[in-house]
PDB file of N, CA, C and O in Angstrom, chain B, residues numbered from 101:
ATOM      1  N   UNK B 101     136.393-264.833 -50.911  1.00  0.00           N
ATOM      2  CA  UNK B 101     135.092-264.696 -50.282  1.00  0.00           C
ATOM      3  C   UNK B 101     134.816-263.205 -50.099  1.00  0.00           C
ATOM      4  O   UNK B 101     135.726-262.491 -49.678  1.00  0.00           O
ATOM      5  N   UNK B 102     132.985-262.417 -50.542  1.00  0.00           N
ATOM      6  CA  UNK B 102     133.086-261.182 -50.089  1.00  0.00           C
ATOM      7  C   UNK B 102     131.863-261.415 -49.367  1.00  0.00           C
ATOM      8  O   UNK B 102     131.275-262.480 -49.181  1.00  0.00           O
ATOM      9  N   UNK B 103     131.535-260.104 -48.942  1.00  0.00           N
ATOM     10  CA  UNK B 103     130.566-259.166 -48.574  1.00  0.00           C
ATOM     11  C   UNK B 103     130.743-259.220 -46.852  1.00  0.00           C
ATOM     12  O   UNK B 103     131.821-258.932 -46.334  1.00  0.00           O
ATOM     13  N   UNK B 104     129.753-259.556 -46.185  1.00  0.00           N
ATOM     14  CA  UNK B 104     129.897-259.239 -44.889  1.00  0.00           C
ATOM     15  C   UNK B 104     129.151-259.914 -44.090  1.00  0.00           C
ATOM     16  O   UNK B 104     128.023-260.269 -44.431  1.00  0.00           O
ATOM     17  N   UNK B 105     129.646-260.183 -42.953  1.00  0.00           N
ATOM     18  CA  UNK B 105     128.672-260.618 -41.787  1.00  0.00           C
ATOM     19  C   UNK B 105     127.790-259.298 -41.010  1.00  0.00           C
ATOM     20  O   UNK B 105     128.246-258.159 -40.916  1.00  0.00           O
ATOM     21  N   UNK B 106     126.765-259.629 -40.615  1.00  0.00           N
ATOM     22  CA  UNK B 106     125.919-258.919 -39.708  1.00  0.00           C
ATOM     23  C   UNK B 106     126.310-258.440 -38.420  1.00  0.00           C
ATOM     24  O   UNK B 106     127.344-259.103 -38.330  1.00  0.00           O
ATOM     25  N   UNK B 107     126.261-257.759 -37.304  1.00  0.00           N
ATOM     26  CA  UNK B 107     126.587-258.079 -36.108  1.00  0.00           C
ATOM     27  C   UNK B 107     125.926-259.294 -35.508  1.00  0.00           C
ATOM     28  O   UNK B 107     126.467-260.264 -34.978  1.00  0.00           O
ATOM     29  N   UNK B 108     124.451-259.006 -35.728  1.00  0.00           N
ATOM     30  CA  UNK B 108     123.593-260.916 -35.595  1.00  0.00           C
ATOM     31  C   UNK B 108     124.486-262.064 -35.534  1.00  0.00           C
ATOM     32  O   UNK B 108     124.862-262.767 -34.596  1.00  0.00           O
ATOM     33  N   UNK B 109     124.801-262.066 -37.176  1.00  0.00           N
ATOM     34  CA  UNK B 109     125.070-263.432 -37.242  1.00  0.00           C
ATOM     35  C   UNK B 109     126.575-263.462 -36.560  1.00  0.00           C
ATOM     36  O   UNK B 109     126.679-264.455 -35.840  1.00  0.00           O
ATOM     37  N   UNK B 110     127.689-262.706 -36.584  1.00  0.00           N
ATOM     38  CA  UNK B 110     128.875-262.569 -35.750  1.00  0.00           C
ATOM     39  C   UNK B 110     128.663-263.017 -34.370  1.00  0.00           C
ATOM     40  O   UNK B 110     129.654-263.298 -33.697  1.00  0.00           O
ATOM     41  N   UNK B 111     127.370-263.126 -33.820  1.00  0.00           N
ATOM     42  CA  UNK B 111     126.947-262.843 -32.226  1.00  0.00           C
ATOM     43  C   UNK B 111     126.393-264.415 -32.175  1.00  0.00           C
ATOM     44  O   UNK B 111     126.346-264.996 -31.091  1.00  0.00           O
ATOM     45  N   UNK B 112     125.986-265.054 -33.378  1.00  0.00           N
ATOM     46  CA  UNK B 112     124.906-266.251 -33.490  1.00  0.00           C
ATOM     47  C   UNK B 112     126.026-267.259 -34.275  1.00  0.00           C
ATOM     48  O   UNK B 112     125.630-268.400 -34.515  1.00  0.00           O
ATOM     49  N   UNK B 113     127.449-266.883 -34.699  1.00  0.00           N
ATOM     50  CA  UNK B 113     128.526-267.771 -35.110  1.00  0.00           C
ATOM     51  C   UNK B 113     129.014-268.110 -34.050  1.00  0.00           C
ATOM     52  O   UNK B 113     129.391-269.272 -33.903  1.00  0.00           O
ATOM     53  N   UNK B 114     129.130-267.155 -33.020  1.00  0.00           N
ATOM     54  CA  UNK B 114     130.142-267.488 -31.826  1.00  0.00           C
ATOM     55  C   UNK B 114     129.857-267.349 -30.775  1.00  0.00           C
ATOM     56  O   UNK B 114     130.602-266.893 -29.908  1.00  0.00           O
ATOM     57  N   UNK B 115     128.531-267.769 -30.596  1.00  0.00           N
ATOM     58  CA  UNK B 115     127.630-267.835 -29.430  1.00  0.00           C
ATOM     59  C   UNK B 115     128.357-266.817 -28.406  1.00  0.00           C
ATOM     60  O   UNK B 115     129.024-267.160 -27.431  1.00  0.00           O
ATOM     61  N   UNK B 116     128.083-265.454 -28.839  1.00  0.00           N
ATOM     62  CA  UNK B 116     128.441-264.702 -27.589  1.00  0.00           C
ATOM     63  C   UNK B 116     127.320-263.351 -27.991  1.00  0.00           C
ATOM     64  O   UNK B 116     126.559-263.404 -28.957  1.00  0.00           O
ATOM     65  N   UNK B 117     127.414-262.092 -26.980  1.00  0.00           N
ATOM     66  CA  UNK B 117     126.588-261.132 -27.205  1.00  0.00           C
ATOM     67  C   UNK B 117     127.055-260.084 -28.121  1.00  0.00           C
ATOM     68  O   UNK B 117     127.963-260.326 -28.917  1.00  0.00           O
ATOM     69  N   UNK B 118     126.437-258.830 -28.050  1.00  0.00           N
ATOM     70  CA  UNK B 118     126.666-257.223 -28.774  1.00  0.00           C
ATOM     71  C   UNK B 118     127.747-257.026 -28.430  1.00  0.00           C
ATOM     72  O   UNK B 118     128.653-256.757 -29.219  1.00  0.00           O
ATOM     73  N   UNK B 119     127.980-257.175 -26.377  1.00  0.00           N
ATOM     74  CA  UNK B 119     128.529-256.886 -25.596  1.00  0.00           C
ATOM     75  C   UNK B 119     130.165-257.459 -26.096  1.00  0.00           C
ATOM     76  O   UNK B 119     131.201-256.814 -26.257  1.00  0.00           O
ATOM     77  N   UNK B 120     129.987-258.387 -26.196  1.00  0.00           N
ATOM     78  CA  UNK B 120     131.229-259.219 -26.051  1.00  0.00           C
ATOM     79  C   UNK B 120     132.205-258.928 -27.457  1.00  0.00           C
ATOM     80  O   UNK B 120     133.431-258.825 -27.428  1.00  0.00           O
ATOM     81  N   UNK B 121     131.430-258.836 -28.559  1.00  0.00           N
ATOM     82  CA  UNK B 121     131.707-258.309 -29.898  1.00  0.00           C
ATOM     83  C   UNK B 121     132.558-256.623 -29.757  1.00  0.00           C
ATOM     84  O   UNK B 121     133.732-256.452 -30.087  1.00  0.00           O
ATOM     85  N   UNK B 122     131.696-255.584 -29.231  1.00  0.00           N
ATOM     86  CA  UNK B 122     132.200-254.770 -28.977  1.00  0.00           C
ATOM     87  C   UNK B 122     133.483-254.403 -27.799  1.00  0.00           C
ATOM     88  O   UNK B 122     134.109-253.352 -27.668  1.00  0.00           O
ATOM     89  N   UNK B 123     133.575-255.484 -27.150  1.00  0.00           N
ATOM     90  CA  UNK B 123     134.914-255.270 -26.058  1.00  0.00           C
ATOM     91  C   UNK B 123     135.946-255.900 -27.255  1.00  0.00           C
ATOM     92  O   UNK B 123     136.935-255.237 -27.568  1.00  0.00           O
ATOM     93  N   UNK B 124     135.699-257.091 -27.854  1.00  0.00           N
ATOM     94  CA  UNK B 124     136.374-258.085 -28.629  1.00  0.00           C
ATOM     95  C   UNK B 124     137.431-256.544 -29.457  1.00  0.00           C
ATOM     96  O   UNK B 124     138.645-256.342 -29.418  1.00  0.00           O
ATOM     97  N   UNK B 125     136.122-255.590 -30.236  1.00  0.00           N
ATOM     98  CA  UNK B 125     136.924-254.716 -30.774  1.00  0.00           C
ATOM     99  C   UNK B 125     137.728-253.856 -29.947  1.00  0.00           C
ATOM    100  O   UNK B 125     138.927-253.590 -30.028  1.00  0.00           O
ATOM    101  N   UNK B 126     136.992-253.536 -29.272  1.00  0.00           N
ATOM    102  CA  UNK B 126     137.874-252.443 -28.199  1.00  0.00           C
ATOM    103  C   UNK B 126     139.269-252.318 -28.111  1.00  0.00           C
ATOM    104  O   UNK B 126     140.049-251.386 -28.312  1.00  0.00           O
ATOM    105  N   UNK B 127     139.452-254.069 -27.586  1.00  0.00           N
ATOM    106  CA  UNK B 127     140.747-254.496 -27.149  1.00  0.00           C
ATOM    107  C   UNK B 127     141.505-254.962 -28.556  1.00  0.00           C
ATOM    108  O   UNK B 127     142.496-255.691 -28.559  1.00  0.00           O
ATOM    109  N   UNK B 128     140.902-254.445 -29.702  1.00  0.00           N
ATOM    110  CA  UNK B 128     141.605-255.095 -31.345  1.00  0.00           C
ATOM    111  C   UNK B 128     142.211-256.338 -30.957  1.00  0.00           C
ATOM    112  O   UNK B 128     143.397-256.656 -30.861  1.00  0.00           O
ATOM    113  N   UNK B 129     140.825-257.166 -30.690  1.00  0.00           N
ATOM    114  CA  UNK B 129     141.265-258.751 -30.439  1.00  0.00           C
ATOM    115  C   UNK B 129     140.457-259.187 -31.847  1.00  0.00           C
ATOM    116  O   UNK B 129     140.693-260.329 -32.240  1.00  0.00           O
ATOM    117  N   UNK B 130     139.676-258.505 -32.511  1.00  0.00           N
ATOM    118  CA  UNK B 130     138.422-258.881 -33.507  1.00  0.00           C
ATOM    119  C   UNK B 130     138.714-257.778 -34.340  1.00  0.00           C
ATOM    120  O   UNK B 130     139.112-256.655 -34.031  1.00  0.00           O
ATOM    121  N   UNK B 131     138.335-258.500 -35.964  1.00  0.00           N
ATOM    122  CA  UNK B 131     138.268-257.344 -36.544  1.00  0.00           C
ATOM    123  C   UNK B 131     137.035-256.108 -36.540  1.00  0.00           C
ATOM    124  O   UNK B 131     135.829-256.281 -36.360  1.00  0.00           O
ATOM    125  N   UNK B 132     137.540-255.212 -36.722  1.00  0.00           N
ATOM    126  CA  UNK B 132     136.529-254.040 -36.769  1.00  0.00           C
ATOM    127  C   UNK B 132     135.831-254.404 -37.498  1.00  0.00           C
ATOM    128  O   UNK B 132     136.059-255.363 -38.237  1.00  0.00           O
ATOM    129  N   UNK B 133     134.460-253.524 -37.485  1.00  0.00           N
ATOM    130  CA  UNK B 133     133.220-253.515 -38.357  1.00  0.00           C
ATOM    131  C   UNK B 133     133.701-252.608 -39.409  1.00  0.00           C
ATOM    132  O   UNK B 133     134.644-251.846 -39.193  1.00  0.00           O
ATOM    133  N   UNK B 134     133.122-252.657 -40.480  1.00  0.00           N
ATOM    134  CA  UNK B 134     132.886-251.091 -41.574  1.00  0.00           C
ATOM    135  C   UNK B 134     131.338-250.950 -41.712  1.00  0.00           C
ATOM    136  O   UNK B 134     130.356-251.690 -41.775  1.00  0.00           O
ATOM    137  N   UNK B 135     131.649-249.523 -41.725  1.00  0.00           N
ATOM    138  CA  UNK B 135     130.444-249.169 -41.850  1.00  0.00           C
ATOM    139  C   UNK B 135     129.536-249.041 -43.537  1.00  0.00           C
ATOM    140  O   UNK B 135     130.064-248.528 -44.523  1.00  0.00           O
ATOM    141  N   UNK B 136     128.311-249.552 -43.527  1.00  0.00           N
ATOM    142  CA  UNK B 136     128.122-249.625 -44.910  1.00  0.00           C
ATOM    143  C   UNK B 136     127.279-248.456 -45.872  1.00  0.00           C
ATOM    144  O   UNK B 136     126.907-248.295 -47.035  1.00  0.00           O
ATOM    145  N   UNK B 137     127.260-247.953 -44.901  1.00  0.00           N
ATOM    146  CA  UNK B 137     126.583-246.878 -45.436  1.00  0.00           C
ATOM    147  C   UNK B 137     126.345-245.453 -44.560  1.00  0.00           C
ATOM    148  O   UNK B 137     125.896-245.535 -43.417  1.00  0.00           O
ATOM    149  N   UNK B 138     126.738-243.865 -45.284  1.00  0.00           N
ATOM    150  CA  UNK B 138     126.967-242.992 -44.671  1.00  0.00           C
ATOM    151  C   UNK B 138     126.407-242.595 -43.800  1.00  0.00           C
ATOM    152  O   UNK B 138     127.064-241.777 -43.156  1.00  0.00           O
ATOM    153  N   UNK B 139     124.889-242.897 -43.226  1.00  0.00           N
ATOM    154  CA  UNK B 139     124.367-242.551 -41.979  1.00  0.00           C
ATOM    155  C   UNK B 139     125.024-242.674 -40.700  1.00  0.00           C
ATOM    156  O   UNK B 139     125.339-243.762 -40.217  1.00  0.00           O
ATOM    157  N   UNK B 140     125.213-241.644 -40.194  1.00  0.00           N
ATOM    158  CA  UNK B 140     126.015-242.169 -39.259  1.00  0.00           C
ATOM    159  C   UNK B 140     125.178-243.555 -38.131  1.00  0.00           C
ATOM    160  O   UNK B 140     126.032-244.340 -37.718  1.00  0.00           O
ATOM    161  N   UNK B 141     124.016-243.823 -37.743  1.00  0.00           N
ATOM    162  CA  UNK B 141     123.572-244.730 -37.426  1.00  0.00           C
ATOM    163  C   UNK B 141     122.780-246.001 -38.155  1.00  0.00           C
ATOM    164  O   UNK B 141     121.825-246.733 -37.896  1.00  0.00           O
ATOM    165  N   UNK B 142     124.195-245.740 -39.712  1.00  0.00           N
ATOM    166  CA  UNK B 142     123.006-246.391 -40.881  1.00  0.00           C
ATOM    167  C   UNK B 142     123.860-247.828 -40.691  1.00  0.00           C
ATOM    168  O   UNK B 142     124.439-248.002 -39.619  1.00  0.00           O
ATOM    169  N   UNK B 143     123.934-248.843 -41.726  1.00  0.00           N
ATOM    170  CA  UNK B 143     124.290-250.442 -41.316  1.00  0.00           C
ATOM    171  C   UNK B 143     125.727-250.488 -41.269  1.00  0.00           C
ATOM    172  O   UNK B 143     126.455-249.589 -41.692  1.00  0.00           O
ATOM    173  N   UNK B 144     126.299-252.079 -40.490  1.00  0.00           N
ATOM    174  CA  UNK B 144     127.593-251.723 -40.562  1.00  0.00           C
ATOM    175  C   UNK B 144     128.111-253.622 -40.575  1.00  0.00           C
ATOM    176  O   UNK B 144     127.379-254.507 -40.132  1.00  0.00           O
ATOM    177  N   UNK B 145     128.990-253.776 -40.961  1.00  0.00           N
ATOM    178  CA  UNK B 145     129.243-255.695 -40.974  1.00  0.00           C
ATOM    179  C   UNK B 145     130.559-255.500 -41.096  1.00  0.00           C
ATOM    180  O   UNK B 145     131.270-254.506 -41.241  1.00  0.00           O
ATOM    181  N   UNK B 146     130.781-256.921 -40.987  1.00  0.00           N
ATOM    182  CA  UNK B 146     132.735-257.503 -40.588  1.00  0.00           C
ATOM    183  C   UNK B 146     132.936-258.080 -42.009  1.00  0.00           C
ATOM    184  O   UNK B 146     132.267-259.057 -42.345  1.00  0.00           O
ATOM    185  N   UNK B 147     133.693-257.604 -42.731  1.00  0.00           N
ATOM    186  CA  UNK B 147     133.896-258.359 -43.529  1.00  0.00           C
ATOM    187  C   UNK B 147     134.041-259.662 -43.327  1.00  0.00           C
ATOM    188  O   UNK B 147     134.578-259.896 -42.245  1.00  0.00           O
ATOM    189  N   UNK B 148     133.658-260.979 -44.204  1.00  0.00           N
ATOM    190  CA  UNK B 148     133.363-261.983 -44.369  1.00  0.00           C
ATOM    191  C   UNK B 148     134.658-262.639 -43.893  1.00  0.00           C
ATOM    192  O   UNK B 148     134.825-263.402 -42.942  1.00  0.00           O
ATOM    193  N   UNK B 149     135.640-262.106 -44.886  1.00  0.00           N
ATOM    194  CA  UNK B 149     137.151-262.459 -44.925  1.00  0.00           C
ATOM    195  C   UNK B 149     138.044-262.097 -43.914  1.00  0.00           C
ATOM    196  O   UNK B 149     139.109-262.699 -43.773  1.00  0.00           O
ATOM    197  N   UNK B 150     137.848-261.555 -43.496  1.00  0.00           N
ATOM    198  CA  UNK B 150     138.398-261.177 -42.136  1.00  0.00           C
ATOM    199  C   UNK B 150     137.919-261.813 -40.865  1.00  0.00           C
ATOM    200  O   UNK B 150     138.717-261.799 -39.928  1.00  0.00           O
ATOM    201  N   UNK B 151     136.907-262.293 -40.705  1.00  0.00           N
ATOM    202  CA  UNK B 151     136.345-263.208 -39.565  1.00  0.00           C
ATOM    203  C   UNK B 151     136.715-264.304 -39.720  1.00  0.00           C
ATOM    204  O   UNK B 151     137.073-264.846 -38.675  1.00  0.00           O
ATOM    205  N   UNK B 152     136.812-265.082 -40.891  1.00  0.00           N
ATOM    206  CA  UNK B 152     137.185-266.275 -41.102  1.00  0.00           C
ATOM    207  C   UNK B 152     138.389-266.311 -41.032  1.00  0.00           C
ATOM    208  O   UNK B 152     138.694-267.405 -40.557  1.00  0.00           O
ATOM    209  N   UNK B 153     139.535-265.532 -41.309  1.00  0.00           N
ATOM    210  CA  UNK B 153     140.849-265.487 -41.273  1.00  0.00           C
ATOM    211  C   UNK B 153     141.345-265.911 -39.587  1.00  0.00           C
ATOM    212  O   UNK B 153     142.060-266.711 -38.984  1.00  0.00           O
ATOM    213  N   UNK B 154     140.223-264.524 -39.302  1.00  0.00           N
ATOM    214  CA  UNK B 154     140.577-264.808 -37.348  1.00  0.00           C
ATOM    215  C   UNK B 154     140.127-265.896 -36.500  1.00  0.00           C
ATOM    216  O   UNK B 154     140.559-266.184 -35.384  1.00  0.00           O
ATOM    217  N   UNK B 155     138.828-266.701 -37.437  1.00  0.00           N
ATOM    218  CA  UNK B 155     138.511-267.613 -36.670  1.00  0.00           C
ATOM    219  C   UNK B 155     139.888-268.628 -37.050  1.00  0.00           C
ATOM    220  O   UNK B 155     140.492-269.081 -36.078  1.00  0.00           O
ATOM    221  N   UNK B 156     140.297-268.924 -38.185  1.00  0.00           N
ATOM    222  CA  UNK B 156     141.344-270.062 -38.630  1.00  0.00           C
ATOM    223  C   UNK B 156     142.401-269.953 -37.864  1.00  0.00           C
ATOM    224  O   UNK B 156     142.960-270.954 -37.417  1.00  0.00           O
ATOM    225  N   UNK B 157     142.951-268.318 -37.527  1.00  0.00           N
ATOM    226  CA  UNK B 157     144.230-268.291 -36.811  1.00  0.00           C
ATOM    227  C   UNK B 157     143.686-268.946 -35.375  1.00  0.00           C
ATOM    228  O   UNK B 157     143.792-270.108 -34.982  1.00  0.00           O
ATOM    229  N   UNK B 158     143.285-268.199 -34.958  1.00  0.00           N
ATOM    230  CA  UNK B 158     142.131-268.939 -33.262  1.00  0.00           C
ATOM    231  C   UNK B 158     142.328-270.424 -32.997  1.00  0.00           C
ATOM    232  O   UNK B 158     142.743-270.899 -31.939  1.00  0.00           O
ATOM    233  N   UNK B 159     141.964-271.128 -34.136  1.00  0.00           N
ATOM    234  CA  UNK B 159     141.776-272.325 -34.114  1.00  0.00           C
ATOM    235  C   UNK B 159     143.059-273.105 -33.859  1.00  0.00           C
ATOM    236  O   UNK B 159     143.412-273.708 -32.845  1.00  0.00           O
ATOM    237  N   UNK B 160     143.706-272.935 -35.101  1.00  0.00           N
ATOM    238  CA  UNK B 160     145.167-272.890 -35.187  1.00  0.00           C
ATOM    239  C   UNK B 160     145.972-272.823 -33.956  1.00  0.00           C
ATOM    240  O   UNK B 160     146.808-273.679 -33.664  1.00  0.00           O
ATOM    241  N   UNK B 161     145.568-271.271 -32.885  1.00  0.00           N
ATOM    242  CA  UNK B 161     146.720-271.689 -31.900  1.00  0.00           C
ATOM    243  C   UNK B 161     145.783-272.400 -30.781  1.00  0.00           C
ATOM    244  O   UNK B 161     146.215-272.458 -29.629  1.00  0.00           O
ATOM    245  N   UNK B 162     144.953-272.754 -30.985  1.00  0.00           N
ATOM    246  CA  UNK B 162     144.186-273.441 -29.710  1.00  0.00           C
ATOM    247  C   UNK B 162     144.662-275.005 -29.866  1.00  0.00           C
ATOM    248  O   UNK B 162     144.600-275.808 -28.935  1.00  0.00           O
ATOM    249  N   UNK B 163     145.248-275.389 -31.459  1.00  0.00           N
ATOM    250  CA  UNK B 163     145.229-276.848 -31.329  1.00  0.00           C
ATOM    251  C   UNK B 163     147.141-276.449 -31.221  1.00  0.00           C
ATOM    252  O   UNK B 163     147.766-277.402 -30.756  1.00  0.00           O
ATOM    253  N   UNK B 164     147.662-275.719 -31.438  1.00  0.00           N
ATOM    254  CA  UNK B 164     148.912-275.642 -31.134  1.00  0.00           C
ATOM    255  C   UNK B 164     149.590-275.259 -29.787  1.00  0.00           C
ATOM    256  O   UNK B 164     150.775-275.424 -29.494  1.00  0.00           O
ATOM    257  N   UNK B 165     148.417-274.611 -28.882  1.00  0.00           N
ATOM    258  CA  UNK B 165     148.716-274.626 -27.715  1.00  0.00           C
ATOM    259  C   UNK B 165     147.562-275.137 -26.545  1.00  0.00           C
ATOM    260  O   UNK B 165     147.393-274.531 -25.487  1.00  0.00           O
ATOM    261  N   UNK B 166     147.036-275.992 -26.821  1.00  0.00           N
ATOM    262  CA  UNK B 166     145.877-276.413 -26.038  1.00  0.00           C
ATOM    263  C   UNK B 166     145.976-276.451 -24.619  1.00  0.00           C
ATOM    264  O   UNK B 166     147.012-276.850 -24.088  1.00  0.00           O
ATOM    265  N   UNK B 167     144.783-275.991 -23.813  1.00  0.00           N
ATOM    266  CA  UNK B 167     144.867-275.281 -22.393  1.00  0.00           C
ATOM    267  C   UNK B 167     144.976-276.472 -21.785  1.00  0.00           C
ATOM    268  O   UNK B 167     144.521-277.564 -22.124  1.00  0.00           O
ATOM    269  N   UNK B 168     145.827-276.064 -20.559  1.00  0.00           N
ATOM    270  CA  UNK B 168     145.595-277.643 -19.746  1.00  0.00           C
ATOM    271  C   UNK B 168     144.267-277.782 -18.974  1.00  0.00           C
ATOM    272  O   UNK B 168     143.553-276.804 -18.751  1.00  0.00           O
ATOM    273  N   UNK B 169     143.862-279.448 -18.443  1.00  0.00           N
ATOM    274  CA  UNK B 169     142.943-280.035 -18.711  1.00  0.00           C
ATOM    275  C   UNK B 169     142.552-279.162 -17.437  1.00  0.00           C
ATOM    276  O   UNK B 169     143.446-278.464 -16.958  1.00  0.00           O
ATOM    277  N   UNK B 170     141.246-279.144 -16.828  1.00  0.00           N
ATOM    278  CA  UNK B 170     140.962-278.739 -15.299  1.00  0.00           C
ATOM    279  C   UNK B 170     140.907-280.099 -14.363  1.00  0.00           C
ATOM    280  O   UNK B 170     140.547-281.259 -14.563  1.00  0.00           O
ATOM    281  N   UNK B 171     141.458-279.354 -13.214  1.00  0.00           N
ATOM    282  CA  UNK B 171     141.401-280.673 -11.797  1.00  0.00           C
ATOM    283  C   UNK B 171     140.314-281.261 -11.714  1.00  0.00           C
ATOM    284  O   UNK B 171     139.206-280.726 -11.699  1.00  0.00           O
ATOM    285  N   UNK B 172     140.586-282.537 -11.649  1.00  0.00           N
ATOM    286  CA  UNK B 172     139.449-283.593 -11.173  1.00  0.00           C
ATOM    287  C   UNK B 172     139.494-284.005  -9.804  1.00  0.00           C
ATOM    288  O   UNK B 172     140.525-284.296  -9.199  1.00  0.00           O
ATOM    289  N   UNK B 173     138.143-284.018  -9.265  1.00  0.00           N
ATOM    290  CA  UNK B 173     137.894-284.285  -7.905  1.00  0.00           C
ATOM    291  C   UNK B 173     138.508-286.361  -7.940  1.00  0.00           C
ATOM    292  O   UNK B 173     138.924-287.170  -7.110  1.00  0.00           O
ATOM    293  N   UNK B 174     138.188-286.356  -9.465  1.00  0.00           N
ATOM    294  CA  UNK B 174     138.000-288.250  -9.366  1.00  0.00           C
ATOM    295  C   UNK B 174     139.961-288.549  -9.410  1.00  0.00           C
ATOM    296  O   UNK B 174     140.397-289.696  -9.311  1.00  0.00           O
ATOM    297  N   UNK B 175     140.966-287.246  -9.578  1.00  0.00           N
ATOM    298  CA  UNK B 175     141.569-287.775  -9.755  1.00  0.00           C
ATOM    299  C   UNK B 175     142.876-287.280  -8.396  1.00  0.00           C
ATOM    300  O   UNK B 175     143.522-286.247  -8.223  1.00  0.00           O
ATOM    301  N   UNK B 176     142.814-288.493  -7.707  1.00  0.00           N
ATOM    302  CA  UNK B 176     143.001-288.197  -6.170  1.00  0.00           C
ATOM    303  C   UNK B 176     144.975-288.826  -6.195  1.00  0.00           C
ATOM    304  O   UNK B 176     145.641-289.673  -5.599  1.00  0.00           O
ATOM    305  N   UNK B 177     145.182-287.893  -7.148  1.00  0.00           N
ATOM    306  CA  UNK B 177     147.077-289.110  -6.791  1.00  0.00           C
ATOM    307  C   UNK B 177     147.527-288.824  -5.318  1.00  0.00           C
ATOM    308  O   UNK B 177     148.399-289.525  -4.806  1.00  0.00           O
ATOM    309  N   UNK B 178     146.795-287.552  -4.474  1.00  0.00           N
ATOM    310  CA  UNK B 178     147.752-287.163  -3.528  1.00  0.00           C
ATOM    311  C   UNK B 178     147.776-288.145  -2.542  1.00  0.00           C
ATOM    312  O   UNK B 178     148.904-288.288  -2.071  1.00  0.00           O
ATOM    313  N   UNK B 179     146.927-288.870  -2.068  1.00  0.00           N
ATOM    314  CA  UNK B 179     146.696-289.781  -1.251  1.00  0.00           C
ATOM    315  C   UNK B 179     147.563-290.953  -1.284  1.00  0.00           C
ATOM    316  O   UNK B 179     147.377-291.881  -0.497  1.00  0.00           O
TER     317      UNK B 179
END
């Protein structure tokens, strides 16, 4: 697979913001952007292949370590 995602569509795949994208990199939890062209404020995208890689690993340990469930008010054993 080539070419690149947008920041848009990166933001509109994973229902989150600019904001969240750019901490994501910060903390090199996400892959970096490249930039596509020499302006320094000219376009810039995630490679294609690299997002999908990270979404598969993601996935992967979420079904290999799945979070436990949250407390239920309905579920009263203490009584």
């Amino acid at each position: 697979m080539t070419g690149y995602y947008t920041v848009g569509e990166v933001c509109g795949k994973f229902k989150v913001s600019r904001e969240t994208i750019r901490r994501w990199e910060r903390r090199q939890w996400f892959p970096l952007r490249t930039r596509l062209s020499d302006h320094p404020r000219g376009r810039c995208g995630f490679p294609i292949s690299e997002v999908e890689a990270w979404d598969l690993a993601r996935r992967n340990a979420r079904l290999e370590n799945p979070s436990p469930k949250p407390h239920s008010d309905d579920d009263k054993s203490d009584e």
